[in-house]
KETOR-853916 format. One line per field, with one value per atom (N, C-alpha, C): atom name; x negated, y, z negated; residue number from 1. Coordinates in Angstrom, 2 decimals. Layout:
BEGIN
site	CA, ... $
px	X, ... $
py	Y, ... $
pz	Z, ... $
pos	NUM, ... $
***
This chain:
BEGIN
site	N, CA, C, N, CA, C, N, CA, C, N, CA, C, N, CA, C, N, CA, C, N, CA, C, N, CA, C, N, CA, C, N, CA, C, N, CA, C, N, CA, C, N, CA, C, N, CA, C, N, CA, C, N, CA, C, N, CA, C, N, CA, C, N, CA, C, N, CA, C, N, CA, C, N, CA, C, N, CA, C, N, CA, C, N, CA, C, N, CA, C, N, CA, C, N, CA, C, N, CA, C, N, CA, C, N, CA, C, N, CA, C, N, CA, C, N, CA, C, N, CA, C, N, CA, C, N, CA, C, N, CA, C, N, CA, C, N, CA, C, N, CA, C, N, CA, C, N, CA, C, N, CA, C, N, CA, C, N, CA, C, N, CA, C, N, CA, C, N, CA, C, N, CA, C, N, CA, C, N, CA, C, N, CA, C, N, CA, C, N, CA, C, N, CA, C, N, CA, C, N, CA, C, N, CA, C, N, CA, C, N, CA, C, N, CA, C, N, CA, C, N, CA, C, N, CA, C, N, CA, C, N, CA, C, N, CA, C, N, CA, C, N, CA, C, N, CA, C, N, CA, C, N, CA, C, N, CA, C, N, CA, C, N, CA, C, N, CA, C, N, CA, C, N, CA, C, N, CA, C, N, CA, C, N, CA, C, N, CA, C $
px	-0.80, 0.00, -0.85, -2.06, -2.45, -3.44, -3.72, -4.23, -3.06, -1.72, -0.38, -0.45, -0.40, -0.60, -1.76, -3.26, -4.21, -3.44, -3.29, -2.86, -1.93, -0.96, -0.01, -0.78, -1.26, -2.24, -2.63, -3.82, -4.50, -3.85, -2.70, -1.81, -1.30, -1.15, -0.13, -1.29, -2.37, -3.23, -3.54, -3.85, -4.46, -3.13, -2.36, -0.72, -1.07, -1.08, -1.24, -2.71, -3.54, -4.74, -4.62, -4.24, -3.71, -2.28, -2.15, -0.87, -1.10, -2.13, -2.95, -3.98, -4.28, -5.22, -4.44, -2.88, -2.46, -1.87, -1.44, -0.96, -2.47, -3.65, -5.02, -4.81, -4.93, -4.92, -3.83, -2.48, -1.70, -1.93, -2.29, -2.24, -3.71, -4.48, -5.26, -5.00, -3.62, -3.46, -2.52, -1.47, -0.18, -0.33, -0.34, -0.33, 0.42, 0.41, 1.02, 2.33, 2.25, 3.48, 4.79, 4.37, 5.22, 5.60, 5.16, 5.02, 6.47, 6.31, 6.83, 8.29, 8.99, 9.96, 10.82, 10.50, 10.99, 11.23, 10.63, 10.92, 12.12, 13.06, 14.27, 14.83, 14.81, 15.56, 14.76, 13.59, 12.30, 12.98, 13.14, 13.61, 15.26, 16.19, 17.11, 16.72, 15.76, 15.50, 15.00, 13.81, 12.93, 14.36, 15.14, 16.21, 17.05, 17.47, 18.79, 17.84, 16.30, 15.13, 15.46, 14.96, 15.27, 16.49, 17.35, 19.16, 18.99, 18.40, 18.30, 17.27, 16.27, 15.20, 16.06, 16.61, 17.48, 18.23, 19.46, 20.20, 19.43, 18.58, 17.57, 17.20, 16.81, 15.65, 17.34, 18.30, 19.37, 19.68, 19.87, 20.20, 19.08, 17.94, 16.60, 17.06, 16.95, 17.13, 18.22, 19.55, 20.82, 20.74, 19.67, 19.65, 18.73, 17.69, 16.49, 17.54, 18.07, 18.55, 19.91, 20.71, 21.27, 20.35, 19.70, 19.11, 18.02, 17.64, 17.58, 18.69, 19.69, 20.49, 21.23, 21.44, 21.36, 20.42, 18.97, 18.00, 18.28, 18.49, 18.98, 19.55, 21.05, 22.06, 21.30, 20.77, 20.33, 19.59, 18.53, 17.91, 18.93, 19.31, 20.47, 20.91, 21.72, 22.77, 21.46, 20.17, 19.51, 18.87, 18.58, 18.54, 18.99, 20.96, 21.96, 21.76, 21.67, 21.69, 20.47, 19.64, 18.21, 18.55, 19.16, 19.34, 20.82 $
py	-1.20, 0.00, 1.27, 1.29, 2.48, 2.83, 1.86, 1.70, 2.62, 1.91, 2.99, 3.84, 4.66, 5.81, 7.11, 6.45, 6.80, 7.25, 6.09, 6.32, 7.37, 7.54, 8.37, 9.64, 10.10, 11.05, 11.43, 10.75, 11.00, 11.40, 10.69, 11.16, 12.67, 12.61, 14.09, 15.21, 15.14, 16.06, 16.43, 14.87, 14.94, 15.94, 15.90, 16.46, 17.91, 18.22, 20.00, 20.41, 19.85, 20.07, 20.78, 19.34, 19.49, 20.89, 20.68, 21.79, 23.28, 23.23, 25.23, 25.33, 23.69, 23.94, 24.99, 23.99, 25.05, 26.16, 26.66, 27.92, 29.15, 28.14, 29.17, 29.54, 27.98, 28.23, 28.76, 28.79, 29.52, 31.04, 31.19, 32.73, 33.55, 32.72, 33.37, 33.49, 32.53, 32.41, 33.79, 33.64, 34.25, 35.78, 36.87, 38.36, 38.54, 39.44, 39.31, 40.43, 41.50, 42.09, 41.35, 40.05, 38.62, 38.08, 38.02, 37.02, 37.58, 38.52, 40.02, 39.84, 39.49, 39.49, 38.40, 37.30, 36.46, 36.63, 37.15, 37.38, 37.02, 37.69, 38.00, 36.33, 35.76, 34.16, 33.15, 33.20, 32.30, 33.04, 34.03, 33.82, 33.10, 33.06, 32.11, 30.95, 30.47, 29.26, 28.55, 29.50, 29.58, 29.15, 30.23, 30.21, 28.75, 28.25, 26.94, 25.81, 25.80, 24.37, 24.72, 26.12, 26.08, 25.41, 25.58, 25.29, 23.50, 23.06, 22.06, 20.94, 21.72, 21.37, 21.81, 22.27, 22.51, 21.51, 21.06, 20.26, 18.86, 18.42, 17.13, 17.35, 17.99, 18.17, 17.76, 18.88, 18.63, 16.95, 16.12, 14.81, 13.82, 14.31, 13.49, 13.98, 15.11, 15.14, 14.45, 14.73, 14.34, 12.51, 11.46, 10.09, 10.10, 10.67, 10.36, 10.11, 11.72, 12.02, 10.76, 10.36, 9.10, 7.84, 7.66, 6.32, 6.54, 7.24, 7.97, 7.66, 8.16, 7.95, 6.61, 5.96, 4.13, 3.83, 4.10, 3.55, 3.60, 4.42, 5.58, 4.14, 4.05, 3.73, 2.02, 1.39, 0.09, -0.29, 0.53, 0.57, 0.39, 1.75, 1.53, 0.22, -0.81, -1.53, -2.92, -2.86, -3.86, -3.73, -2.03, -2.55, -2.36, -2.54, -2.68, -4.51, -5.08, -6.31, -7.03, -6.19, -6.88, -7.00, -6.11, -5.64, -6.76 $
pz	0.00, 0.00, 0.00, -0.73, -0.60, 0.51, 1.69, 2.91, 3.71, 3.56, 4.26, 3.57, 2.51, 2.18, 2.67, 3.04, 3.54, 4.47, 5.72, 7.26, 7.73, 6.36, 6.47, 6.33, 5.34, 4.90, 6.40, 6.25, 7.61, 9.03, 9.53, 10.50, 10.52, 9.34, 9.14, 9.03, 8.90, 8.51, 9.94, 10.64, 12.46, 13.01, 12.92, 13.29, 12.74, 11.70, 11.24, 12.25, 11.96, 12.70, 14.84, 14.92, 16.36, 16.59, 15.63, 16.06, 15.93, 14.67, 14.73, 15.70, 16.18, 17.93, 18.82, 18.36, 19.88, 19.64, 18.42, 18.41, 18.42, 17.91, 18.65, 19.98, 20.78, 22.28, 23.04, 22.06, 22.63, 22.50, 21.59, 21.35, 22.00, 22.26, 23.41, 24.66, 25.38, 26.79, 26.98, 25.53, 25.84, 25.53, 26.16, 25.55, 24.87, 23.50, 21.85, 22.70, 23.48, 24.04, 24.43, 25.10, 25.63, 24.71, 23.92, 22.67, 21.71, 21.65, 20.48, 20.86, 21.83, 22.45, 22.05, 21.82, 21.19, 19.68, 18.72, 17.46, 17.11, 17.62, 17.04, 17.25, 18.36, 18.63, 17.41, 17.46, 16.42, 14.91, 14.92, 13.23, 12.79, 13.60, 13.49, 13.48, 14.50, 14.51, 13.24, 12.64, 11.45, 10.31, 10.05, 9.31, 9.39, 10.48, 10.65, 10.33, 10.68, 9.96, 8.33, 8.20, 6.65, 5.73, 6.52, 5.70, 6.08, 7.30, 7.37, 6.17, 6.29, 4.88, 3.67, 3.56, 1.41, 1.79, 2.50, 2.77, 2.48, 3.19, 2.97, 1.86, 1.69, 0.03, -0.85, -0.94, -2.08, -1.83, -0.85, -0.52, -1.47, -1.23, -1.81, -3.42, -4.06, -5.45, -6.07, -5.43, -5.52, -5.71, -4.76, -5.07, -6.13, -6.29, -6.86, -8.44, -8.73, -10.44, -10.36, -9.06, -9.37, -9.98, -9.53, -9.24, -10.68, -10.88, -12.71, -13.96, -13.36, -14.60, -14.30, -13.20, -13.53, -14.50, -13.67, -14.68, -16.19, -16.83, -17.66, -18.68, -17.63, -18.43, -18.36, -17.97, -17.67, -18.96, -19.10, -20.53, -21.96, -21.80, -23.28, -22.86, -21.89, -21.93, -22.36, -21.69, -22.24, -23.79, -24.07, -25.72, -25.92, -26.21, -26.82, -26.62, -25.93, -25.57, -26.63, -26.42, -27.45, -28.95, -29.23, -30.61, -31.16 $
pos	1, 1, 1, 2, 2, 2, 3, 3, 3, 4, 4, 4, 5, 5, 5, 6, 6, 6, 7, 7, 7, 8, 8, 8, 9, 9, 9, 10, 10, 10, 11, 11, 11, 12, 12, 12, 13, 13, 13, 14, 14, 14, 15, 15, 15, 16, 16, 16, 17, 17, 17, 18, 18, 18, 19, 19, 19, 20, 20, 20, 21, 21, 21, 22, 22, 22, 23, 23, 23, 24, 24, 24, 25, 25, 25, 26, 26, 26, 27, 27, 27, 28, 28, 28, 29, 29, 29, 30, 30, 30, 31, 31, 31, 32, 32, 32, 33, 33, 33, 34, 34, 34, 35, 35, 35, 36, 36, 36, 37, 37, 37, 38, 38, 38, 39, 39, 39, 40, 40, 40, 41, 41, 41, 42, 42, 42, 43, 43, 43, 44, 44, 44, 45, 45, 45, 46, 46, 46, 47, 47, 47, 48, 48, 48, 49, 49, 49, 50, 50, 50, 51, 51, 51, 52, 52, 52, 53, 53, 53, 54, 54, 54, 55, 55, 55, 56, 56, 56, 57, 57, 57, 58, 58, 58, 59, 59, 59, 60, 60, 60, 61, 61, 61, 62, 62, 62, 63, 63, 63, 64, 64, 64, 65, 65, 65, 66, 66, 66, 67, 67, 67, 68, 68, 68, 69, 69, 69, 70, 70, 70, 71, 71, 71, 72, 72, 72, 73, 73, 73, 74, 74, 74, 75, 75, 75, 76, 76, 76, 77, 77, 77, 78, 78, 78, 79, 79, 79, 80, 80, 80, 81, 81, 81, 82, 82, 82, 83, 83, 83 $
***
């Protein structure tokens, strides 16, 4: 498991890496005047990933604190059981 953890690591890092390659090489090809023009569409976009990321994130907390308070209640019911 912690060989897949590495790989994962490592992938995602090669992925951030490769990806500020190209916003370098983009931003030397593309003139920042061209560029400037889009603003306004890229910050909605920026914005609807965001609502999309809280949405996922609230889904991930929302099982995690379930699957917690099973645990939770599993304990008491086995040392009620021990006792």
């Amino acid at each position: 498991m912690p060989v897949l953890g590495f790989a994962l690591l490592l992938g995602v890092a090669v992925a951030a890496m490769a990806a500020a390659g190209a916003v370098y090489v983009l931003a030397g090809i593309i003139p920042a005047d061209s560029r400037g023009r889009h603003n306004d569409v890229l910050g909605f976009v920026y914005a609807e990933i965001g609502v999309i990321y809280a949405v996922v994130l609230a889904m991930v907390v929302v099982g995690v604190w379930d699957m917690h308070s099973r645990e939770h209640a599993n304990t008491y019911t086995e040392t009620n059981a021990l006792l």
